[in-house]
C-alpha positions in Angstrom: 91.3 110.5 71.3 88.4 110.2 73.8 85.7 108.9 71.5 85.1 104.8 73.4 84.7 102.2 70.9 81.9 99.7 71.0 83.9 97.3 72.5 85.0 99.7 75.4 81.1 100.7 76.3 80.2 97.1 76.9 83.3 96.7 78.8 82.1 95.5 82.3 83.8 97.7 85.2 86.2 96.4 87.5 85.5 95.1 90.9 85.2 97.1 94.3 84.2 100.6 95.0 83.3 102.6 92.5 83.3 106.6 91.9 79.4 107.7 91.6 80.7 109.8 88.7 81.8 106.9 86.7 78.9 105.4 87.3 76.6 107.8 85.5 79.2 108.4 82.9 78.9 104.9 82.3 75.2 105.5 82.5 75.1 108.3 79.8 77.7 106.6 77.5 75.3 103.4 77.1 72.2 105.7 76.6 74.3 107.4 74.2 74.7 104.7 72.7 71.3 103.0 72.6 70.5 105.8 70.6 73.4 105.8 68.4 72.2 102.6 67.2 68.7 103.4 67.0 69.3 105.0 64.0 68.2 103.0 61.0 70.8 104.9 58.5 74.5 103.8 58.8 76.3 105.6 60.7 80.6 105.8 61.4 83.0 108.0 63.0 86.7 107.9 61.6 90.1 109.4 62.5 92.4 111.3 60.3 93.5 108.3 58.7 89.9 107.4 57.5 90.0 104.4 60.1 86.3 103.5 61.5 86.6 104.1 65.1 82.5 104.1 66.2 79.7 102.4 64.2 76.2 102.1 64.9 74.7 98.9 64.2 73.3 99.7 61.4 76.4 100.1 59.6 77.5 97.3 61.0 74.6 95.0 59.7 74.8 96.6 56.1 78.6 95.8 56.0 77.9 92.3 57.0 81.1 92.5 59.7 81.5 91.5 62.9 83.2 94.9 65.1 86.4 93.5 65.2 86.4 93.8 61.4 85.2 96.8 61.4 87.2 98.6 63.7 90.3 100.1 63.0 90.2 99.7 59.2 89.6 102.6 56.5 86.0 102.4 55.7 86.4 101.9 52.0 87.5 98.7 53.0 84.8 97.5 54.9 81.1 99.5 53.3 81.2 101.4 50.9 83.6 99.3 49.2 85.6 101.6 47.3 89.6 102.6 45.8 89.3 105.4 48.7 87.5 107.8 50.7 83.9 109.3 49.1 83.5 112.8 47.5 82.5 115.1 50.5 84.5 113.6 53.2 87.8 115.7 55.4 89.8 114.7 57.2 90.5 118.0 58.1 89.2 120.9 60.1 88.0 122.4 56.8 84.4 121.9 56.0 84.1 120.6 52.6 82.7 122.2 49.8 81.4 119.3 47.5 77.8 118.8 47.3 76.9 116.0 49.1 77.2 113.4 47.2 74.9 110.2 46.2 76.2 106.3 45.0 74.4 103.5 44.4 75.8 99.8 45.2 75.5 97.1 42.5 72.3 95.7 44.2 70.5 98.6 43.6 70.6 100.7 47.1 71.2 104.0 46.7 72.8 106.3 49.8 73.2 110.4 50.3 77.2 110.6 52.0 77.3 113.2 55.1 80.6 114.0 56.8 80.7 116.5 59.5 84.0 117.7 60.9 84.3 117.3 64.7 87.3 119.6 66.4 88.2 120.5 70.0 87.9 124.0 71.8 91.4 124.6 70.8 90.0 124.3 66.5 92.1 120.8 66.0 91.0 118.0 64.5 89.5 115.3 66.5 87.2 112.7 64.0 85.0 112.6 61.6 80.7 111.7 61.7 80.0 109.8 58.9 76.4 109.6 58.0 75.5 107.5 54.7 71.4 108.3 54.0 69.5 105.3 52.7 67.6 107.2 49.7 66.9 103.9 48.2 63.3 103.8 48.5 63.1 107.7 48.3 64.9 107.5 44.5 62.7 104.5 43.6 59.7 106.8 44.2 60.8 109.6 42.1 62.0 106.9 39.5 58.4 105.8 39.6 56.9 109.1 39.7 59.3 109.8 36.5 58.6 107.0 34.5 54.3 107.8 34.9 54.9 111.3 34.4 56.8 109.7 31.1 53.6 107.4 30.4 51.0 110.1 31.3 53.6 112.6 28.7 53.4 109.7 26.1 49.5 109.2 26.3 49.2 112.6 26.2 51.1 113.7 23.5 50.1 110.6 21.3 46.3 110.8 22.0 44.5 111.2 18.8 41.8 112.9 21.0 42.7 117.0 21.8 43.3 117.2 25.0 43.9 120.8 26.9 44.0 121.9 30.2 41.9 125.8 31.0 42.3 128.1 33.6 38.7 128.8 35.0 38.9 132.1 36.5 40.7 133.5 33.0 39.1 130.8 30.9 43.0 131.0 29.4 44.5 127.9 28.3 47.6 126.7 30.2 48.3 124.0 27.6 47.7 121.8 25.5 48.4 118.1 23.5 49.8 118.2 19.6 46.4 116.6 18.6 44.6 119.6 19.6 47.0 122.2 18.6 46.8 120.4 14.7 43.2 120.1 15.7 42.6 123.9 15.2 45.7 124.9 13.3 47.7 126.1 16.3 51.3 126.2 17.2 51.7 124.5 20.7 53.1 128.0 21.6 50.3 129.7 20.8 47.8 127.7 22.7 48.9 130.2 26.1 47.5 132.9 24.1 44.3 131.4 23.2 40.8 131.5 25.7 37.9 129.4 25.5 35.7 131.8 23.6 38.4 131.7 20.3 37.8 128.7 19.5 34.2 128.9 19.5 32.0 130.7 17.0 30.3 133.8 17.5 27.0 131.8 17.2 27.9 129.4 19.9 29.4 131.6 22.3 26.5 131.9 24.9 26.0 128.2 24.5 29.5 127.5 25.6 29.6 130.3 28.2 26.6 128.4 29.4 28.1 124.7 29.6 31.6 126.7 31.3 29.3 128.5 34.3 27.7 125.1 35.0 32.0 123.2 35.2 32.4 126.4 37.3 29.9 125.2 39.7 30.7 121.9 40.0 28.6 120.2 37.7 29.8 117.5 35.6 28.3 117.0 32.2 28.4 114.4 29.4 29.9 114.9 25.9 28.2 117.4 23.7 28.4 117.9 20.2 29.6 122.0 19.7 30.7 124.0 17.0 34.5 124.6 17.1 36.5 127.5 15.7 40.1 126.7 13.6 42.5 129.0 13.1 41.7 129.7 9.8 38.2 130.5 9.8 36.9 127.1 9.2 34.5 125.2 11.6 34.0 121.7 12.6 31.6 119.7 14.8 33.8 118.0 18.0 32.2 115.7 20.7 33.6 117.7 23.5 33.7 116.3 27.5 35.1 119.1 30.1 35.8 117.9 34.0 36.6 120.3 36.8 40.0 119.4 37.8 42.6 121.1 40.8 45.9 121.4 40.0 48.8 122.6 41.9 45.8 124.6 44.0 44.6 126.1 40.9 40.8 125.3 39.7 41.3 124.3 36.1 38.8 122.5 33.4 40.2 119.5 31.4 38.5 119.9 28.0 38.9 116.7 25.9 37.6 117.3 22.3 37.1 114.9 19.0 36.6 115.9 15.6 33.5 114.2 14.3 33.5 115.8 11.4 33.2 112.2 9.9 31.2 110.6 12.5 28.3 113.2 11.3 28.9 112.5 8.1 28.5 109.3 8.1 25.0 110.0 10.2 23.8 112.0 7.5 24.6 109.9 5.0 22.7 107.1 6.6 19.9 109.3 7.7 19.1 110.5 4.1 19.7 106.9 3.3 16.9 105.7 5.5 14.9 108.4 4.3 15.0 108.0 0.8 14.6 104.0 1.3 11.4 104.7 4.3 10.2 107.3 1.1 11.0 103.8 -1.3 9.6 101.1 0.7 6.0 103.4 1.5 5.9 104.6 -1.8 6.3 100.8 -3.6 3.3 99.6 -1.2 1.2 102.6 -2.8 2.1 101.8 -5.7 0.7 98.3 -5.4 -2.0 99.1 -3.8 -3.2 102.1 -6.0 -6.6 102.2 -7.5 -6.6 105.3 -9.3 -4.2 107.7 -11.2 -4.7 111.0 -8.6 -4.5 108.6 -6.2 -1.1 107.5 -6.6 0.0 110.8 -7.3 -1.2 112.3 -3.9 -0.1 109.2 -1.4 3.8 109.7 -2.5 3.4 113.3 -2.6 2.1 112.2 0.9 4.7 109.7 1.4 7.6 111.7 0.6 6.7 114.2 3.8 5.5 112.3 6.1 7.8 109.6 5.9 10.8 111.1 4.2 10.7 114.0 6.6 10.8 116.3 3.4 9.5 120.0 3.6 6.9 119.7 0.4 6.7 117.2 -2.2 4.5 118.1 -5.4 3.8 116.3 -8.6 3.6 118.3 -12.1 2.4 117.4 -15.5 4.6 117.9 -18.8 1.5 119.6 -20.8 0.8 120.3 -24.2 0.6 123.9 -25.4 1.1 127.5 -25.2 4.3 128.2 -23.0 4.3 124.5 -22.2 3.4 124.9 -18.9 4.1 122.3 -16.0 0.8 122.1 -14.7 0.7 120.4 -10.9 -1.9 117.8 -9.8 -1.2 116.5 -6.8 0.8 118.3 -3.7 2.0 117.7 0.2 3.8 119.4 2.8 4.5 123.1 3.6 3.0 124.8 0.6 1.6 128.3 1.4 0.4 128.7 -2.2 4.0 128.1 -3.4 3.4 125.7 -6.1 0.4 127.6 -7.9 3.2 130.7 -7.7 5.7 129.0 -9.7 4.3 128.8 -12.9 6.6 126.6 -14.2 7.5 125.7 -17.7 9.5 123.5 -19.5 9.6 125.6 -22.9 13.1 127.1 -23.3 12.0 130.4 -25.1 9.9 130.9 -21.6 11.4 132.6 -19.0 9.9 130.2 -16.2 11.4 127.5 -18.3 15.0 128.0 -17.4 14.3 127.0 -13.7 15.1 123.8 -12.5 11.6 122.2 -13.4 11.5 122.9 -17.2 15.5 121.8 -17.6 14.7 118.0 -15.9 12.1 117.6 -18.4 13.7 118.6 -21.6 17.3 117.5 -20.0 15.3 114.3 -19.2 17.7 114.0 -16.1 17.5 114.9 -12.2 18.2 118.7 -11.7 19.3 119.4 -7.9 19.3 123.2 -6.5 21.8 122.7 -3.8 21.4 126.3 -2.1 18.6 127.7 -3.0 19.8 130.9 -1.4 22.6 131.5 -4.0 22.0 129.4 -7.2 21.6 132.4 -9.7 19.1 130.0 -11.9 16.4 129.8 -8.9 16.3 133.8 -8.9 12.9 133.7 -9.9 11.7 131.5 -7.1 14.3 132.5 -4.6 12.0 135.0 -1.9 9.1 132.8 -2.4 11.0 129.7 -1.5 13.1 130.8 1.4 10.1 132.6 3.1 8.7 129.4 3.3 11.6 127.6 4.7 13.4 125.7 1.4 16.9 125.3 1.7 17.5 122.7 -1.7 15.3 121.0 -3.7 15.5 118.3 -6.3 13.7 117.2 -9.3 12.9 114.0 -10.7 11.4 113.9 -14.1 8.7 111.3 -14.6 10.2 109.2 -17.7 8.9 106.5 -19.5 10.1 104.8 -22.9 10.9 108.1 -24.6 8.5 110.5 -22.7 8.9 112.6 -20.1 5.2 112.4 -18.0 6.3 115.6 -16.1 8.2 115.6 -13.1 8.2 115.0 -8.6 10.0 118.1 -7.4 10.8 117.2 -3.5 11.8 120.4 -1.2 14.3 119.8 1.6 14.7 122.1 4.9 18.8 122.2 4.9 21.1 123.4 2.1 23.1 120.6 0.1 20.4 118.1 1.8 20.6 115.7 -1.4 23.8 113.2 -1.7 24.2 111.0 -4.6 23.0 107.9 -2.6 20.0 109.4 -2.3 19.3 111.3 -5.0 20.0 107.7 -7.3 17.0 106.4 -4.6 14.5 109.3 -5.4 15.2 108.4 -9.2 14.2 104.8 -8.7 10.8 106.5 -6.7 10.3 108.3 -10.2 11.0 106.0 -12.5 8.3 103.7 -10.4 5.9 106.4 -10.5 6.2 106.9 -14.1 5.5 103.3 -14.4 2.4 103.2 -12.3 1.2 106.0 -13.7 0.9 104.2 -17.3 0.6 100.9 -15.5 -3.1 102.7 -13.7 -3.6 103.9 -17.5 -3.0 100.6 -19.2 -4.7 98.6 -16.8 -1.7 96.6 -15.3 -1.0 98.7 -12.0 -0.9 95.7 -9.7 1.6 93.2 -11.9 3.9 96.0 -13.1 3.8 97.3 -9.0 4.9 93.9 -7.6 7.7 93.5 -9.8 8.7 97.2 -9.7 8.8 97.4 -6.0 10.6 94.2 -5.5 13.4 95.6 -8.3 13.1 99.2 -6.0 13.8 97.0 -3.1 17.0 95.9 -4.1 18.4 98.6 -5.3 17.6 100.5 -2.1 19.3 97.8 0.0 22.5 97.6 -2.0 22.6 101.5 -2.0 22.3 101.3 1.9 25.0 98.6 2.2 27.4 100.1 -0.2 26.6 103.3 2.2 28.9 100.8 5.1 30.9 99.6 2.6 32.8 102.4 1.5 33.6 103.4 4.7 35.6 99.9 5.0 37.7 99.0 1.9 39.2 96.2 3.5 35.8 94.6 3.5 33.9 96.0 0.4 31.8 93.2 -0.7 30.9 91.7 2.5 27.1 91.7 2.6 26.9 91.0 -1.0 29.3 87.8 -0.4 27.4 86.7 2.7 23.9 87.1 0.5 25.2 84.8 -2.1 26.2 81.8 0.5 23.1 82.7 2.7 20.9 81.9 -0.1 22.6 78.9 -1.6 22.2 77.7 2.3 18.2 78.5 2.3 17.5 77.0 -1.3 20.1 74.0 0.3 17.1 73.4 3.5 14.6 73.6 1.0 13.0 76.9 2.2 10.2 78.7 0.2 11.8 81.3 -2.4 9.6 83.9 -1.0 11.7 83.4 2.5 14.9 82.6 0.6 14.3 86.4 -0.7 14.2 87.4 3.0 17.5 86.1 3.9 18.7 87.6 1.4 17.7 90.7 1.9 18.8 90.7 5.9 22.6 89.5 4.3 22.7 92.5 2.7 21.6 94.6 5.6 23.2 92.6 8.8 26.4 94.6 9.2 24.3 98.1 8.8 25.0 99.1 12.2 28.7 99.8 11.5 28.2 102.7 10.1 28.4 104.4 13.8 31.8 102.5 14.4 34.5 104.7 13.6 36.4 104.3 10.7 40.2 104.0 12.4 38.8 101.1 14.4 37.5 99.2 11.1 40.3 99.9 9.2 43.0 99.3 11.7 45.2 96.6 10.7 46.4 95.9 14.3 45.0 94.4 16.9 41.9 96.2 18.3 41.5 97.0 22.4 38.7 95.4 24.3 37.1 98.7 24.8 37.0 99.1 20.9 36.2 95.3 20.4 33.0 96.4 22.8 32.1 99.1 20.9 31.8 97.0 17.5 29.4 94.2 19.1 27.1 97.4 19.7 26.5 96.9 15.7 23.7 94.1 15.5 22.2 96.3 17.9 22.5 99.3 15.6 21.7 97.6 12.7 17.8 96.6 14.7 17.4 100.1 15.6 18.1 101.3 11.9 15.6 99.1 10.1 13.1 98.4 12.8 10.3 101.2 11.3 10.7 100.0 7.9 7.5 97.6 7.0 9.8 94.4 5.3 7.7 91.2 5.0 10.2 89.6 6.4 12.1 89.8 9.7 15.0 91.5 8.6 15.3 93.6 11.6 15.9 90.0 14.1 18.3 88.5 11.5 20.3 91.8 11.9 20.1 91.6 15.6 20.8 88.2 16.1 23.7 87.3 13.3 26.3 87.3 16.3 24.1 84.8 18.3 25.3 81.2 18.9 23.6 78.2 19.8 25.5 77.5 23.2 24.6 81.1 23.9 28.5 82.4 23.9 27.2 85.0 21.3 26.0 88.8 21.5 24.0 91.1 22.0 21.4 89.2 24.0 23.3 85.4 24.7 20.6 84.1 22.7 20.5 80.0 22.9 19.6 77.2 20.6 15.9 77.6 19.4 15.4 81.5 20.5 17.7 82.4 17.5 15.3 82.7 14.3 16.5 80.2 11.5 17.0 83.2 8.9 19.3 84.4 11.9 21.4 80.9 12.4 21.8 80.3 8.2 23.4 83.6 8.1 25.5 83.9 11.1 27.1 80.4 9.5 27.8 82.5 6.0 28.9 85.3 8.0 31.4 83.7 9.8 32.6 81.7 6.3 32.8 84.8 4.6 34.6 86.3 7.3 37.5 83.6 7.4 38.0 82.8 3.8 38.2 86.7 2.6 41.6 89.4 3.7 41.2 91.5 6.4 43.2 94.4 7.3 44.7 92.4 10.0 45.3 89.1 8.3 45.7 87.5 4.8 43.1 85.4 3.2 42.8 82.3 5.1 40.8 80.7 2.6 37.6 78.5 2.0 38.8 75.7 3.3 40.0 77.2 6.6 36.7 78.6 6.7 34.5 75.4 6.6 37.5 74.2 9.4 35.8 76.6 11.5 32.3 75.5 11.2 33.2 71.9 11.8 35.0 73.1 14.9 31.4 74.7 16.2 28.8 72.2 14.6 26.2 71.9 17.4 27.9 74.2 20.1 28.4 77.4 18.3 26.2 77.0 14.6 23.4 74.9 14.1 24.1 71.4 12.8 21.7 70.9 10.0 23.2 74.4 8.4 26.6 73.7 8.6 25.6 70.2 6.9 24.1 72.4 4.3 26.9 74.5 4.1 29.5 72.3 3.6 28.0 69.9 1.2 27.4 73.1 -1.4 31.1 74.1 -1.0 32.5 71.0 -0.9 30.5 68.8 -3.4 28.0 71.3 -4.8 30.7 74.0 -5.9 29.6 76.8 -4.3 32.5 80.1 -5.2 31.6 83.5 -4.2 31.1 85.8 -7.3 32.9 89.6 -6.7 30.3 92.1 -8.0 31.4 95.7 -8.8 29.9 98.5 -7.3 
């Protein structure tokens, strides 16, 4: 056999003259093998007996051998260590028809096994090249690239957000997550078949042809609120946020959608909330303030439009006498010479007396018209109302003692625009009416207005709490617990009872601004990610925004904003310190937090008072304010303070 061992090339020639010829073989053999060893993969060359008659260095350096261990021996024997030769490797003239195989060593190195036959111009066998390919770091990469694809697969199929990726030249989608597939009722199969125009409505379609041309051209947009279409007909708002994206050379659109179906709901809710209570609050200073009868009547006719955002507002007397008509007297908003068309009644033998007016008189109770354009009992009144833009309507009738005065019939723009929260507010409005109205006749407007406003007041508040309330069950009772201690604390300090009021009034509002936190994130009963814990310190801030236009006497709107404060200035939303934060604002962020501790939360069990007023210790002076913790703890601890559970 002709191939030179290692040994043999480093051999130093013999002495005396030398044949030029043998010099550059010598020559061309060391080059040869410069570059034999240059090779970073391991490298051997074996005879028909599997014996290692060449190696490059780096076989010899991942063996761990010296040459003369090397040569000579099978190869099993010396790297890979094995029972016998490896899949893939002849000893024979015979090209082998195994795929090349791959093994991987107990520490982890992995290596691709190449054996190429070498024979002589005659086809016999001479030796073998033995190449083993370090895929080591090659493998590690796909194992990598595997186990994100299997993240990126997990995160995908487990977001609670839709997620689906478009084609944009066919505006075809190539697929899509199981959230958005149960989002619009599809199978994931049948997501290939869908385009971006079927799950749209017909009356959003140029909108959302318009917000596709503009991904198209490379301009990226922030989430938008669109209609979106479900398999079965139904519709549903989503928050919607679309990004160019290339993939695979393809220009594609990521479309990531949420239902906020509830979020909305929840916006209404408060909105009609806030209008009934800005309708309250307005309408409780007028009735204070009222000096005359038609006077009254007009400002909350007033009141109820310009504050309340209704579309009309008008007031009608219960009279006396043939047909019994319901005669109105005071009026505001879009009118058009509606109300003097209506001729209402509250006889039943008349036919204007089976409307909605006449039934809350002689039914004594609230009627509500939720669609105008299809409750049969508003026929008479439909064209008249709809021309002028009426979608619902509700009506109040004026009670006092045993008599019915007449009624406030309030107009809204929107179909079903009057939820139970608020339509239990607008009955409060009435009932106050009613009163001033035989208060201004009796003489006693001013006492009767004081105590009914304050009475209105409440009853607003706890509407607007319970509004928060139910959309957390783990914490139900919250605001009215926190109230209870707040005001203990006040009276405690000594404060005035007209400021004790105050605080109490801001305990019942101060988590108001959680009605924009999602419901999953309040409810959750693990623990919550930093991005979600940011997104609930957003509710003081909320809360401000919600109450700042409504005309309290106190400053309801700073306790709200600063019950998360703390004296070292560790708190939020503005890292308020010491002094800066109001007093009403340091009694209740102690209560809060006391509250908080001692009652269950869907991510704990009660701790309990005592753990509680642990707490407060911990932070007298740094975190709460020394002389309300004092306060604090001497009513629970020696002045028997217990919070009282109050039903809804």
């Amino acid at each position: 056999m002709s191939v030179p061992t290692k040994e043999q090339d480093e051999a130093p020639s013999e002495p005396g003259g030398v044949d030029p010829s043998c010099d550059q073989l010598l020559h061309n053999e060391r080059e040869w093998n410069a570059a034999f060893d240059a090779v970073i993969d391991p490298i051997f060359i074996h005879d028909d007996q599997f014996r290692v008659i060449r190696a490059n260095q780096a076989y010899a350096t991942r063996a761990g051998l010296g040459w003369d261990a090397i040569i000579g021996r099978p190869y099993w024997e010396v790297f890979p260590l094995r029972e016998g030769p490896l899949s893939g490797c002849s000893a024979t003239t015979e090209s082998s028809t195994d795929p090349e195989p791959e093994f991987t060593l107990p520490d982890g190195s992995t290596y691709r096994s190449r054996a190429y036959v070498v024979t002589d111009s005659a086809g016999d066998y001479r030796f073998t090249v033995h190449l083993l390919e370090d895929l080591t770091e090659v493998r590690g990469a796909q194992q990598e690239l595997a186990a994100q694809e299997r993240r990126f697969r997990l995160i995908f199929d487990n977001a609670r957000d839709g997620i689906a990726l478009a084609d944009i030249a066919s505006q075809r989608f190539l697929i899509a997550n199981p959230a958005f597939c149960i989002m619009l009722g599809y199978r994931p199969a049948e997501i290939a078949n869908l385009v971006v125009t079927d799950i749209h409505p017909a009356a959003a379609l140029d909108y959302i042809q318009q917000q596709f041309a503009r991904q198209v051209n490379g301009k990226r947009s922030l989430p938008i609120d669109v209609p979106m279409l479900r398999r079965d007909g139904s519709i549903f708002p989503a928050e919607v946020s679309t990004t160019p994206v290339t993939l695979d050379g393809q220009q594609s659109l990521l479309v990531i959608c949420r239902d906020v179906s509830e979020r909305q709901t929840a916006e209404s809710t408060l909105a009609r909330a806030h209008r009934a209570l800005l309708t309250l609050s307005r309408s409780g200073e007028v009735l204070i303030n009222a000096q005359d009868e038609q006077g009254l009547l007009e400002a909350v006719c007033r009141t109820a439009v310009d504050e309340g955002g209704y579309r009309l507002a008008w007031i009608g007397y219960a009279d006396v006498g043939e047909d019994s008509p319901v005669r109105p007297v005071a009026r505001a908003g879009h009118d058009a010479g509606y109300v003097d068309a209506v001729r209402a009644s509250w006889s039943e033998q008349n036919p204007h007396g089976q409307g909605p007016t006449g039934r809350a008189i002689r039914e004594r109770q609230p009627v509500i018209v939720r669609n105008i354009a299809s409750d049969p009992t508003f026929t008479p009144w439909r064209e008249a109302a709809m021309s002028r833009g009426y979608g619902s309507m509700a009506v109040f009738p004026l009670r006092h003692d045993q008599t019915v005065l007449g009624v406030l019939c309030i107009y809204a723009v929107a179909p079903n625009a009057f939820d139970q929260a608020e339509i239990k507010l607008l009955t409060e409005l009435a009932d106050d009416l009613a009163y001033g109205i035989r208060a201004l006749r009796t003489g006693e407007a001013h006492e009767l207005g004081v105590q009914r406003h304050q009475e209105l007041l409440y009853a607003t508040i706890r509407a607007i709490a319970l509004t928060v309330e139910k959309r957390d069950p783990y914490t139900a009772g919250h605001q009215e617990q926190v109230a209870q201690l707040a005001t203990a604390i006040a009276r405690e300090l000594g404060l005035e009872e007209a400021r004790v009021e105050g605080i109490r009034l801001g305990a019942l509002l101060h988590d108001i601004g959680k009605v924009y936190i999602p419901a999953e994130i309040l409810t959750r009963p693990g623990k919550i990610s930093d991005i979600e814990f940011e997104l609930i310190k957003t509710h003081p801030e909320v809360g401000r925004e919600i109450v700042a236009d409504i005309p309290f006497p106190w400053p309801v709107a700073d306790m709200i904003h600063q019950h998360h404060e703390r004296l070292d200035g560790s708190g939020y939303p503005q890292g308020l310190k010491g002094e800066a934060i109001i007093l009403e604002a340091r009694i209740l962020a102690v209560a809060d937090v006391v509250e908080a501790v001692a009652s269950h939360r869907p991510y704990r069990a009660a701790l309990g008072m005592d753990h509680g007023l642990e707490v407060l210790e911990a932070g007298r002076g740094t975190l709460f304010d020394p002389l309300v913790v004092d306060a604090c703890l001497h009513l629970c601890r020696e002045g028997g303070f217990t919070f009282t559970r109050k039903e809804d």
